[in-house]
C-alpha positions as CSV (number, residue, x, y, z in Angstrom):
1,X,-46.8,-28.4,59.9
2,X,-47.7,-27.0,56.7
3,X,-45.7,-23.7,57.7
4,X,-42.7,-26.0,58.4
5,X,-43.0,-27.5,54.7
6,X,-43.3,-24.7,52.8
7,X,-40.3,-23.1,54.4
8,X,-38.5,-26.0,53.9
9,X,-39.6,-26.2,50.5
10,X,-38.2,-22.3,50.1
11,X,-35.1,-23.0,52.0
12,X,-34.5,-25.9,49.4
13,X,-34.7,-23.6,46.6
14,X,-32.6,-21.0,48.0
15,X,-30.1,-23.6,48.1
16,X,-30.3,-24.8,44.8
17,X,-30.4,-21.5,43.3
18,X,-27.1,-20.6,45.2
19,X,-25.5,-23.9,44.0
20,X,-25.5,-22.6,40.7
21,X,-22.6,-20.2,40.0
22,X,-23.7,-16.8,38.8
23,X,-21.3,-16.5,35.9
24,X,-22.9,-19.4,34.3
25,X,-25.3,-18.0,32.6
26,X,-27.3,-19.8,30.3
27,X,-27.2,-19.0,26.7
28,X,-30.7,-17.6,25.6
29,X,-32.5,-18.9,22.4
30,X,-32.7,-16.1,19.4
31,X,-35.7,-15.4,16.9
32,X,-34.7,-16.0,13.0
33,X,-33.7,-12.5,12.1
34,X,-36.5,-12.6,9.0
35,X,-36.2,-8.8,7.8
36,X,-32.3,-8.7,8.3
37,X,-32.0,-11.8,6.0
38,X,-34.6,-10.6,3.3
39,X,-32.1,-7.7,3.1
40,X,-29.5,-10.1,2.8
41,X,-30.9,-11.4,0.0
42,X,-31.7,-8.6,-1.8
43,X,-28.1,-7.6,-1.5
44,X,-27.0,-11.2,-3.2
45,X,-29.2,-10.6,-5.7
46,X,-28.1,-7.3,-6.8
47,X,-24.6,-8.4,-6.6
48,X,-24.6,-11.4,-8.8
49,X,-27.3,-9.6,-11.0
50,X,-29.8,-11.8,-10.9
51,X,-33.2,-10.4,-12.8
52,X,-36.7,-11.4,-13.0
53,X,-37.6,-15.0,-12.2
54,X,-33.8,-16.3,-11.3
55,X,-34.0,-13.4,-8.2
56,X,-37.2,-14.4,-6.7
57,X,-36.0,-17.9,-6.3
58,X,-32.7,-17.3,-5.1
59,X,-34.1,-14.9,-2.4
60,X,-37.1,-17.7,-1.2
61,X,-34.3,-20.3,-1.2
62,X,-32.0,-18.6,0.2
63,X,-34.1,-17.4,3.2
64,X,-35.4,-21.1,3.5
65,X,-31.4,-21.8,3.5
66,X,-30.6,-19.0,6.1
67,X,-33.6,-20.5,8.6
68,X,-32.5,-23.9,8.5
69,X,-28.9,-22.7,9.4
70,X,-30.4,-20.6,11.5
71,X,-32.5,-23.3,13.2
72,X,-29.1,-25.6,13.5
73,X,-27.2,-22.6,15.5
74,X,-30.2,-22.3,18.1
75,X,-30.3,-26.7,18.5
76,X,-26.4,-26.4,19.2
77,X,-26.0,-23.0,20.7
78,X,-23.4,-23.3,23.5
79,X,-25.1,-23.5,26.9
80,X,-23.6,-21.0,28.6
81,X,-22.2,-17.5,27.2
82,X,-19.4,-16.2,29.7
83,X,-16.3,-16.1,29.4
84,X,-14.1,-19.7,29.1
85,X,-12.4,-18.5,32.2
86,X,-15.3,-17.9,34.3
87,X,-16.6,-21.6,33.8
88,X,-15.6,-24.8,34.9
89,X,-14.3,-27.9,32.8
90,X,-17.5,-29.6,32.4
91,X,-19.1,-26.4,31.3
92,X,-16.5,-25.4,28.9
93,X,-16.6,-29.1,27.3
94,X,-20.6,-28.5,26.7
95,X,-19.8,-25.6,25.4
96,X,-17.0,-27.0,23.0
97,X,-18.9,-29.9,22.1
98,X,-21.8,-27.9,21.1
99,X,-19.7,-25.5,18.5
100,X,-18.2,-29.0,16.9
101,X,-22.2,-30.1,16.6
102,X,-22.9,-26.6,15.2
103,X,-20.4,-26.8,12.5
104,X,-21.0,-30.3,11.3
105,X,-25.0,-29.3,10.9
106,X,-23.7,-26.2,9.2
107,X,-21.5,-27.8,6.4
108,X,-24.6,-30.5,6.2
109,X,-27.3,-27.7,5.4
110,X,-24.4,-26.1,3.2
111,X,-23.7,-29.3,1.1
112,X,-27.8,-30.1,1.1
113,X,-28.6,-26.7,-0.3
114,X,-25.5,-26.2,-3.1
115,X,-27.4,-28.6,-5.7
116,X,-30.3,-26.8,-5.1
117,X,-28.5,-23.5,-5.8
118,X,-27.2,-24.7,-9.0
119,X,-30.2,-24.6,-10.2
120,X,-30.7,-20.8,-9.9
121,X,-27.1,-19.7,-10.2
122,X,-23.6,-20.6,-12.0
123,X,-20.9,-22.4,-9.8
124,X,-18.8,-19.1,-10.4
125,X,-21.6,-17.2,-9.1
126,X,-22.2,-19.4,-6.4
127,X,-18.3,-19.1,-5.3
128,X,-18.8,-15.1,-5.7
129,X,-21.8,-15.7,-3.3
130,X,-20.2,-18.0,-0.4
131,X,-17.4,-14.9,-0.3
132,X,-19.6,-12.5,0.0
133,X,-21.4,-14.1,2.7
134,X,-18.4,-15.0,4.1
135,X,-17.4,-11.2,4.4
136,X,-20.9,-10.2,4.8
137,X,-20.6,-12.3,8.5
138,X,-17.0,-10.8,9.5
139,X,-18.6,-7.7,9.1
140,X,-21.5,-8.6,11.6
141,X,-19.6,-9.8,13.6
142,X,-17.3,-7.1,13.8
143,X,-19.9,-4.9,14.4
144,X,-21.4,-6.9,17.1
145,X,-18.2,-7.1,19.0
146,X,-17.8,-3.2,19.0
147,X,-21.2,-2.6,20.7
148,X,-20.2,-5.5,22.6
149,X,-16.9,-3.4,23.8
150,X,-19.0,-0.2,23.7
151,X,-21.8,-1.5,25.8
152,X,-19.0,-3.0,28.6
153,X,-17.2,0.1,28.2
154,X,-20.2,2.3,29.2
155,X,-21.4,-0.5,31.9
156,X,-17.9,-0.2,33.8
157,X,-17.9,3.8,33.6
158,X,-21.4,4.0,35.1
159,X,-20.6,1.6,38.0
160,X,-17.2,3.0,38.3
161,X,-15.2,-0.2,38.1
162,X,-11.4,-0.6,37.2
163,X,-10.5,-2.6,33.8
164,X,-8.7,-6.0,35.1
165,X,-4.9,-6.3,33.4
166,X,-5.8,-9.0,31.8
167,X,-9.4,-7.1,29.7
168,X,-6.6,-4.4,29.3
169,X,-4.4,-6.3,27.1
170,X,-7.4,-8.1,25.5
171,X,-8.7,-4.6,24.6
172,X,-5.2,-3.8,23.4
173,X,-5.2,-7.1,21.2
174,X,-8.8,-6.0,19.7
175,X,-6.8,-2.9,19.0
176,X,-3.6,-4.0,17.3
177,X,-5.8,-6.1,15.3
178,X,-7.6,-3.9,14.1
179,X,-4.8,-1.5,13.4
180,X,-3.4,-3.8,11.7
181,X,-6.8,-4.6,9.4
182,X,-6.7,-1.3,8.5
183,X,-2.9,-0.9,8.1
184,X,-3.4,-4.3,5.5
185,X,-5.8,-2.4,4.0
186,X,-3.9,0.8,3.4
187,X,-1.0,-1.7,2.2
188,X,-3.3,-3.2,-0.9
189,X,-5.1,0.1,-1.8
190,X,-0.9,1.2,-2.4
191,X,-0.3,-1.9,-4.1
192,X,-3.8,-1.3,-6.3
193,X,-2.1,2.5,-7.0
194,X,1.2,0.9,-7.8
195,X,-0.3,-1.6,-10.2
196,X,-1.8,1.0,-12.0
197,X,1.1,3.5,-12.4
198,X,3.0,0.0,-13.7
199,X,0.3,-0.5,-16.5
200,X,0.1,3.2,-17.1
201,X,4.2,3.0,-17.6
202,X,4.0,-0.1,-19.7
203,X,1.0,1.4,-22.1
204,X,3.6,4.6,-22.5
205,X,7.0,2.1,-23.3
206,X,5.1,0.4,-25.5
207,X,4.0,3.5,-27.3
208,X,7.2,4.9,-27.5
209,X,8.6,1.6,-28.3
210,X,6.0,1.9,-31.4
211,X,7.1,5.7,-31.6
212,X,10.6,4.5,-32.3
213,X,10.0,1.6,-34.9
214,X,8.3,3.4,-37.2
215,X,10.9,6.0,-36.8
216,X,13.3,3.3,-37.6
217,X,11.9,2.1,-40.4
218,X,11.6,6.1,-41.8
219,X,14.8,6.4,-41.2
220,X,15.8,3.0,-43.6
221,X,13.2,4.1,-45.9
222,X,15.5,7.9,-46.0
223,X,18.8,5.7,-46.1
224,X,17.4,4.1,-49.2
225,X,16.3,6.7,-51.0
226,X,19.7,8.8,-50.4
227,X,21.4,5.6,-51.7
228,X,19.6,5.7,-54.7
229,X,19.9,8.9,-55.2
230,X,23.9,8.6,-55.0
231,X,24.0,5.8,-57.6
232,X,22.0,7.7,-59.6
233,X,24.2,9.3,-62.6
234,X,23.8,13.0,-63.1
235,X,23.5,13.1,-66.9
């Protein structure tokens, strides 16, 4: 009898465990990246030149700041980390749901911190600081979705697997966007070059344009003295 349970007891969990579909995997929790964001810091601190007593506190605040953010993410993490078309409705809701409750705690901790902020740094500085961080994060992120793509890429050669149409033109997206980052940032290093050639043209008109006024006003001063010189009887 006690055979019987424990088999059935097995049987049940075999059951259960095949219930639940194998793409949903849950999302698992991550440790505060501590020395990544103390680097962080320092970077914000060397960028809006902050010295002494000012850097110390913006760097404990800010990691304070970071951990609390930090702490929100993990508390409204998205349960499950496939793909949206690997998972049901209900699955994607909780997902959904959970991004909404991650931004709302986000802009919370934001508007709770700024205050404090301002008491270390300018508003200007603290406007140079969100953009940084703001481009600080692209740039993770980025990066994360490269050894993402790398990781997959190396996955599928190893098990010998064909790319799906579908990751083929996602890929192809990821591509063109990025060929087009890089062609927007060929564009504005042009338009930096042209801006200066325009300033370097305008410094020479207006030098020339000097250049000619005081030859203009030579040439009157000449005019003058030759009138003079006409009226002037020869005794």
């Amino acid at each position: 009898m006690k055979h019987f349970i424990a088999f059935a007891i097995f049987v049940l969990a075999s059951i259960c465990q095949l219930a639940v579909p194998c793409h949903a995997e849950k999302t698992a929790a991550k440790k505060f990246p501590a020395e990544r964001v103390s680097k962080e810091a320092a970077l914000y601190v060397e960028s809006l030149n902050l010295k002494g007593d000012d850097a110390q506190k913006f760097t404990k605040l800010y990691i304070e700041y970071r951990r609390k953010i930090h702490n929100a993410v993990e508390k409204n993490r998205p349960p499950y980390k496939d793909e949206y078309s690997k998972l049901s409705d209900d699955q994607n809701d909780k997902n959904i749901r959970s991004r909404f409750a991650s931004s709302r705690a986000i802009l919370e901790i934001r508007e709770q911190y700024y205050p404090k902020f301002l008491k270390i740094i300018t508003p200007t500085q603290y406007e140079k600081f969100t953009k940084l961080e703001q481009r600080l994060f692209e740039k993770s992120k980025h990066e994360h979705q490269r050894r993402k793509s790398s990781n997959s890429t190396t996955s599928s050669k190893g098990k010998n697997t064909k790319v799906t149409p579908v990751k083929r033109v996602e890929g192809k997206l990821c591509d063109d966007k990025n060929a087009k980052l890089e062609s927007l940032s060929d564009v504005k290093l042009k338009m930096k070059r042209v801006t200066e050639q325009k300033r370097e043209m305008r410094k020479r008109y207006l030098e020339v344009e000097r250049q000619h006024s005081e030859l203009k006003r030579e040439m009157e001063k000449l005019r003058l003295e030759m009138k003079d010189l006409s009226n002037t009887s020869i005794i």
